[in-house]
C-alpha positions as CSV (number, residue, x, y, z in Angstrom):
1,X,0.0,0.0,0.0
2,X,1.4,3.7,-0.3
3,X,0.8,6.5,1.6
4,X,-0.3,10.2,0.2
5,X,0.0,13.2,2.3
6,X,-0.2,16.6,1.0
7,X,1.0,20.0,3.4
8,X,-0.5,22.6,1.7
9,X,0.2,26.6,2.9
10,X,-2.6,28.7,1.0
11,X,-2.2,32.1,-0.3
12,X,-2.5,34.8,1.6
13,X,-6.2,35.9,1.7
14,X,-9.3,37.4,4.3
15,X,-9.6,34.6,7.4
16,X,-13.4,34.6,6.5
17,X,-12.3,33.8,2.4
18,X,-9.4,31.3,3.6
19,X,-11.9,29.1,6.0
20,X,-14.5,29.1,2.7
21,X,-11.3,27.9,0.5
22,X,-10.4,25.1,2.8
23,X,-14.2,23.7,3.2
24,X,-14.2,23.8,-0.7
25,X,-11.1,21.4,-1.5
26,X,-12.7,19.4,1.4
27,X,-15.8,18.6,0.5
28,X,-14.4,18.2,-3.6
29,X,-11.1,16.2,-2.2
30,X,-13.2,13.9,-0.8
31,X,-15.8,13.6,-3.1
32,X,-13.3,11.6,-4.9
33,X,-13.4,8.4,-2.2
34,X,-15.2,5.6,-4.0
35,X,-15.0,7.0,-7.6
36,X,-10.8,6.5,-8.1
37,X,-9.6,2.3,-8.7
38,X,-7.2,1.6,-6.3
39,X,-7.8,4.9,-3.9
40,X,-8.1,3.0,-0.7
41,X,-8.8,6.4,1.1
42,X,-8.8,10.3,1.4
43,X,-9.0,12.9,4.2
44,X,-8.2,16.6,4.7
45,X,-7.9,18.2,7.6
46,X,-9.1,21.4,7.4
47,X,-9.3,22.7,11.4
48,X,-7.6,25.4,12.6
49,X,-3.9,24.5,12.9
50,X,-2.6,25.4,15.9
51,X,0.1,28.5,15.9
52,X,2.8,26.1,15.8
53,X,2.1,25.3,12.0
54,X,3.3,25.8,8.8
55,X,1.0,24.6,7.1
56,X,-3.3,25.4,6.6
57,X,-4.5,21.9,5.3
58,X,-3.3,18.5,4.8
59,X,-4.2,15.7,2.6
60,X,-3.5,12.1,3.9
61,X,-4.8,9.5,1.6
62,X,-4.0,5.8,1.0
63,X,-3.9,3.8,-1.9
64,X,-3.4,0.0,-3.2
65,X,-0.2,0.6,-5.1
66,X,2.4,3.0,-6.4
67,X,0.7,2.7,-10.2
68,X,-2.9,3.5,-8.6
69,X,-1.4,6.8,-7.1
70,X,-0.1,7.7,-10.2
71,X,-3.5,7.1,-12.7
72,X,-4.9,9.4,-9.2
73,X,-2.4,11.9,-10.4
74,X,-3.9,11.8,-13.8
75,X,-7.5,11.1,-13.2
76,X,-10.0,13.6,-14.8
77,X,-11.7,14.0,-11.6
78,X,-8.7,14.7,-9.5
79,X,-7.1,17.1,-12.0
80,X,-10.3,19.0,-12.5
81,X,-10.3,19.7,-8.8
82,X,-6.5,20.3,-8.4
83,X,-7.2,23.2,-11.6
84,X,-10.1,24.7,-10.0
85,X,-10.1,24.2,-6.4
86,X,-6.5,23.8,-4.8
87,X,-3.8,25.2,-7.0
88,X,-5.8,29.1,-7.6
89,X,-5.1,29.4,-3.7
90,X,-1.9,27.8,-3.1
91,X,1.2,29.1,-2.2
92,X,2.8,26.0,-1.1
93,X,2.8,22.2,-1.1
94,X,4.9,19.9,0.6
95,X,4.2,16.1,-0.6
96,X,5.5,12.9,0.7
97,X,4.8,9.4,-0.9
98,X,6.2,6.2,0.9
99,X,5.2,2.3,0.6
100,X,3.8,0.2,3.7
């Protein structure tokens, strides 16, 4: 299996505009569970981070194998939501992939 997780640090925007942002890529992010072969599992956590962060959200998902993370990558569904949702409001991402 191979882990996904995502640190994202979002542009700098309104506190009232930022919370909206992350509920967006939230609620589309994991729309995705169940419609993706070989995507075991997909969360963001979208709380408040505590002042010690770096980061606003984070992504951790799981999948079957390193070749169903990459057609993910690719998937018409992912990508639409990484055009229109995530990467318009992002000023950073931090990504780490490993096998388990």
């Amino acid at each position: 299996m191979v882990k996904h997780i995502i640190l994202w640090t979002l542009n700098d925007m309104e506190k009232d505009k930022k919370e909206t942002v992350k509920q967006e890529i939230k609620k589309s992010l994991e729309s995705l569970n169940g419609k993706i072969p070989g995507l075991i599992d997909l969360k963001i956590t979208a709380s408040e981070p505590l002042s010690s962060s770096t980061a606003d959200l984070m992504l951790d998902s799981t999948f079957e194998s390193p070749e169903a993370l990459k057609n993910y990558s690719i998937h018409p569904e992912h990508t639409a939501i990484a055009n229109s949702k995530v990467r318009p409001y992002t000023k950073l991402r931090s990504c780490l992939d490993f096998q388990f």
